[in-house]
C-alpha positions in Angstrom: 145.9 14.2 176.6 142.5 14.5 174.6 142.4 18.6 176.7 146.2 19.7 175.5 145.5 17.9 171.8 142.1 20.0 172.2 144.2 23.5 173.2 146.8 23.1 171.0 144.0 22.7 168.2 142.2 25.8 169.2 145.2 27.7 169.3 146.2 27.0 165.8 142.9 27.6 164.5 142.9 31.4 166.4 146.4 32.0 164.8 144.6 30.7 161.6 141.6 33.2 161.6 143.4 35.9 162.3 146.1 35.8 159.5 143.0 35.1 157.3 141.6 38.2 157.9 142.6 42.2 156.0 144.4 44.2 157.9 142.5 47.9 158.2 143.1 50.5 160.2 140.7 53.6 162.0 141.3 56.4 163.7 142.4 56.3 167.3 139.3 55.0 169.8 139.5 53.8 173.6 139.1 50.2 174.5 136.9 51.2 177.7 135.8 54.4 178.4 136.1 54.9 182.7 139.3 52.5 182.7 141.1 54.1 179.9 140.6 57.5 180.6 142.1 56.8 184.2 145.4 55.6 182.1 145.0 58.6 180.0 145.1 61.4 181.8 145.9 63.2 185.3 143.1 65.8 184.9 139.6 66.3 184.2 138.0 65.3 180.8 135.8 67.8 179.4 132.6 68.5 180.6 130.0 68.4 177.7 126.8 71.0 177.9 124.3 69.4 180.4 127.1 66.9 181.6 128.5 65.7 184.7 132.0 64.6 184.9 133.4 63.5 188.3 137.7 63.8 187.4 140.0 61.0 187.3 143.2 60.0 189.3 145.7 58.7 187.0 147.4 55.1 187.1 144.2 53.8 189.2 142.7 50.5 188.1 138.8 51.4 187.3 135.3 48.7 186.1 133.6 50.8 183.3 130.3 49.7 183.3 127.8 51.0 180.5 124.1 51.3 182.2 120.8 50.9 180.6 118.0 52.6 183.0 113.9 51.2 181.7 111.0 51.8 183.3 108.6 48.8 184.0 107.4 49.8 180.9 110.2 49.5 178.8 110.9 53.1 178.4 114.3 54.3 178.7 115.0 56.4 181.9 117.8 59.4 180.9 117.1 61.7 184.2 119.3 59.6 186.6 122.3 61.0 189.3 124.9 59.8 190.5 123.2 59.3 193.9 120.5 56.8 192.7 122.7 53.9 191.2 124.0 51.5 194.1 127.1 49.2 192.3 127.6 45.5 194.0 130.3 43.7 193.2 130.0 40.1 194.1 127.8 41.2 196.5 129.2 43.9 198.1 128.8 47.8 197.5 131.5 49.7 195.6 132.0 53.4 195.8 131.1 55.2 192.1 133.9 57.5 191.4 133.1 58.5 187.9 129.4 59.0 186.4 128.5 60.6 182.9 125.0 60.8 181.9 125.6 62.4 178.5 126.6 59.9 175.8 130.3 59.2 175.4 131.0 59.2 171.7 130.6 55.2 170.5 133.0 53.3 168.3 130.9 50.6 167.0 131.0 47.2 164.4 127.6 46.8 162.1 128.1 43.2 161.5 126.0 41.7 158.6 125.1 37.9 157.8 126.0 37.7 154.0 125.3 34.0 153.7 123.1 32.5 151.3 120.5 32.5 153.4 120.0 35.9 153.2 119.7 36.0 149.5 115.8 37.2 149.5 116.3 38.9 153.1 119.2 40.9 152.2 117.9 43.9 150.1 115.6 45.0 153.3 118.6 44.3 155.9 120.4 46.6 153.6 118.0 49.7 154.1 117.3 48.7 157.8 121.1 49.1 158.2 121.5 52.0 156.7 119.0 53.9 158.3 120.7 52.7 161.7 124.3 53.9 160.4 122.6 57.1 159.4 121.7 58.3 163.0 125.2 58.2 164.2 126.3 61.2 165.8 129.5 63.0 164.0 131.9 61.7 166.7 130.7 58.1 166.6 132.9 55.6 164.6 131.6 52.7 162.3 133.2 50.0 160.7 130.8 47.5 158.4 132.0 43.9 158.7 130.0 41.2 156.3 130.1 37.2 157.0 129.8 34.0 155.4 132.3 31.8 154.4 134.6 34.4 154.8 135.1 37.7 157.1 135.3 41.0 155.5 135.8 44.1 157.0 134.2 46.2 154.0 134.8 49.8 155.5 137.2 50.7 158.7 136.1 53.0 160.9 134.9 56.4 160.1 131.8 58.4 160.8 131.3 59.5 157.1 127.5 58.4 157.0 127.8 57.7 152.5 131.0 55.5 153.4 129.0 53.2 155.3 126.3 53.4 153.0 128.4 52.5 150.3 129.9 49.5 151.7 126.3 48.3 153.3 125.1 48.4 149.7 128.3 46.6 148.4 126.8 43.3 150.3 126.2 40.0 148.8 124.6 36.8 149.6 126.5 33.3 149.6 128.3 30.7 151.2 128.2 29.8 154.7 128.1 31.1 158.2 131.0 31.8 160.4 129.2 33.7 163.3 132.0 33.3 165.9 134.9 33.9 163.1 133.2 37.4 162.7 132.6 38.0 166.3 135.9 37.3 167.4 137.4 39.5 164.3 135.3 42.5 165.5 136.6 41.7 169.5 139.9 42.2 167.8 139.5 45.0 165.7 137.8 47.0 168.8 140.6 46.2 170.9 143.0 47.6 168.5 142.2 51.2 168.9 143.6 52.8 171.9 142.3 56.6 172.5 145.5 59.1 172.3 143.6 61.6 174.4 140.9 62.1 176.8 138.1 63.3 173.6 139.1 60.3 171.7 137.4 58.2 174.8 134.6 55.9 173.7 131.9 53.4 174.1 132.3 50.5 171.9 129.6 48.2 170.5 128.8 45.1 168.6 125.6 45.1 166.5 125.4 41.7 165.0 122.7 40.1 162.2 122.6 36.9 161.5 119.5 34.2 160.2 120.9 31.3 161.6 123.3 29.0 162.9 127.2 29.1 162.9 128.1 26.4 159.8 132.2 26.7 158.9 133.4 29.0 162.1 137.4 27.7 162.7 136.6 28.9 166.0 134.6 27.2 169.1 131.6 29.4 170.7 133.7 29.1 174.1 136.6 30.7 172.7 134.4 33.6 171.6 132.3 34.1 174.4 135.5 33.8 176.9 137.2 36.8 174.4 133.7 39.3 174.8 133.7 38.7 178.6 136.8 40.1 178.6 136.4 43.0 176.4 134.4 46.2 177.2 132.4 45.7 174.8 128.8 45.6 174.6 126.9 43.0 172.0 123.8 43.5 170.2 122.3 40.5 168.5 119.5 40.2 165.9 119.0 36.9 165.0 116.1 37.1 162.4 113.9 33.9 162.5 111.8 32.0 160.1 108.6 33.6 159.3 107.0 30.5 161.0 109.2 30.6 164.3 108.6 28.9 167.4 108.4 24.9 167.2 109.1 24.9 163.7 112.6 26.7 164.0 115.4 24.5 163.5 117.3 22.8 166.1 120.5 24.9 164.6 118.9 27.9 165.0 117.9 27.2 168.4 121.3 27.0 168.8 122.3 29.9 167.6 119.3 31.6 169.5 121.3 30.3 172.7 124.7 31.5 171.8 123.9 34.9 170.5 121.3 35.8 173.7 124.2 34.4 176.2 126.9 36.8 174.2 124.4 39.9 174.9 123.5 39.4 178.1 127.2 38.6 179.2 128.4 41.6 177.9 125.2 44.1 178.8 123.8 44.0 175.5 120.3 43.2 174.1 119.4 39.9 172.0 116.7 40.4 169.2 114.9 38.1 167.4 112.3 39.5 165.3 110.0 37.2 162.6 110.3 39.1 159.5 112.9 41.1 157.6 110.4 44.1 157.5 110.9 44.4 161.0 114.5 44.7 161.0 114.0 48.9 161.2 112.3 49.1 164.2 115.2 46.6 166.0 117.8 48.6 164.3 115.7 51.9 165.7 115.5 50.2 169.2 119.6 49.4 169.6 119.9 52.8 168.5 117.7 54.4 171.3 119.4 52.6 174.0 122.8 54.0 172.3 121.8 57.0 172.8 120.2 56.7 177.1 123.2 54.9 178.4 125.0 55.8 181.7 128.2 55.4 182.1 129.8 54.9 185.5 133.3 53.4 186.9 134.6 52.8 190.1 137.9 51.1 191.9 137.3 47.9 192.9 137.4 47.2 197.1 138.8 43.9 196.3 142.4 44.3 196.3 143.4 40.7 195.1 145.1 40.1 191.6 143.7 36.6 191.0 142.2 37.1 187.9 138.9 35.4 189.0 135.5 36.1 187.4 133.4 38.4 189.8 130.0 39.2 189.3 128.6 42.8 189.0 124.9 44.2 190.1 123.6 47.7 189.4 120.3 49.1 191.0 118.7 51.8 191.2 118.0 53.5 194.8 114.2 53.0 195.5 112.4 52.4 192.5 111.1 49.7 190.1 113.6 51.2 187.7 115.9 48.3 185.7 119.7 48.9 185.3 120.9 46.7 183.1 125.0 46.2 182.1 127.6 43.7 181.7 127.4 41.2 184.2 131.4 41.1 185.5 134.7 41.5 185.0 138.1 39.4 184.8 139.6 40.4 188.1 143.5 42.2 187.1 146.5 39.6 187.7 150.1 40.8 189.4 151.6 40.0 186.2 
């Protein structure tokens, strides 16, 4: 009784959030690059200068997977074939039927922590997010989102870099946090746009600040976490500590630390979690790099069932002490 009293609770709160929040709308984006384009199209996208496009089949069920290649120093590896990633999906090897090595176009959230925490933090996050905004290629998409008490999606999407600037600027600190409201708002607003051709296919991202714990979030962290699983959507997460850091951190923040690494690494992101404001550039800098060196690769899955079970992905590379790094699995598709 206490688990349906618990559901039913959750699933008022959802409906709750989102009627809460503006309705915006963007230009036409894909929810997963590999899978949609197999639903898009019967013949073969584009082939950008330098690229390498393997065509799609039409109505066939594809796992997009975004790959991150580093060195064991941390560099990011660009230079990679089709040949020299091996795909395992719980455990056993998949054939790749579609590899790009030249950067889809990306349609991405910049999420800001407006909370008054961030009063004296907020003027550098500002500039810090700016500059990231302002390295978007012309056929990325943006949309600025800021948090606190509320969710507010300040700009929809666009690639007009003095937009974006505009609404980072228009920030303000105060209230309280609602992390997983904003998350789960962003999930939402990603899934919403649907590509109406094969060069409207695109990446999508999360790129998340936040200074602390979740405080006034209608929303539980499992419901959240459950939603990015499912999406194709890759999370980035700053979560900008204390100056002091390490024992002193609160317990809340610890928290917080927990929830926003297990969202990345879920969903083939990166977590951050830098000391100081001041260093907010360079992390802004670093999600920015990786943007820009990711693989992507799909293939059909050699499990035929329609359970809808969780199975796990692994990517390597052939021979090498190169890492791959991406999401780390799927919802399996249902018969219904």
């Amino acid at each position: 009784m206490k688990v349906l009293i618990r559901r039913l609770a959750t699933a008022t709160l959802v409906m709750a959030v989102v009627a809460a929040v503006p309705v915006v709308t963007g230009r036409a984006v894909a929810p997963g690059a590999a899978a949609q384009a197999a639903q898009t199209t019967t013949g073969q996208p584009p082939v950008p200068a330098g690229g390498q496009q393997t065509p799609f089949r039409a109505g066939i069920e594809l796992v997009s997977l975004n790959v991150t290649v580093t060195d064991p120093g941390g560099h990011y590896v660009t230079d990679l074939e089709q040949g020299d990633f091996n795909v395992f999906e719980d455990g056993m090897k998949q054939d790749v039927t579609f590899f790009n090595k030249t950067n889809l176009p990306i349609a991405l959230a910049l999420m800001i922590d407006t909370s008054a925490s961030m009063d004296t933090k907020l003027s550098t996050a500002q500039e810090a997010a700016i500059g990231f905004v302002r390295r978007a290629r012309e056929q990325d998409l943006t949309e600025v989102i800021d948090f606190d008490s509320r969710v507010t999606i300040l700009m929809p999407f666009t690639s007009n870099h003095d937009e974006l600037e505009q609404a980072i600027r228009k920030t303000s600190a105060g209230g309280s946090t609602s992390l997983y409201n904003a998350v789960y708002i962003a999930l939402k607003d990603l899934k919403k746009l649907v590509a109406k051709n094969v060069e409207e296919i695109r990446r999508r991202a999360i790129v998340v600040l936040s200074d602390g714990e979740d405080t006034s979030s209608l929303l539980p962290y499992e419901e959240v976490l459950d939603l990015a699983k499912r999406s194709e959507t890759a999370i980035y997460s700053i979560g900008l500590r204390s100056n002091e850091g390490g024992a002193n951190e609160s317990k809340g923040f610890k928290e917080a630390e927990f929830a926003l690494r297990q969202l990345s690494q879920e969903t083939g992101g990166r977590a951050f979690f830098p000391n100081q404001a001041a260093d907010l550039a360079k992390v802004y800098g670093q999600i920015s790099e990786e943007l820009s060196s990711q693989y992507t690769i799909g293939y059909t899955s050699r499990n035929p069932r329609r359970d809808g079970a969780w199975r796990r992905i692994v990517v390597r590379v052939n021979g090498t002490q190169l890492t791959a790094r991406t999401k780390q699995g799927y919802f399996a598709p249902t018969s219904h």
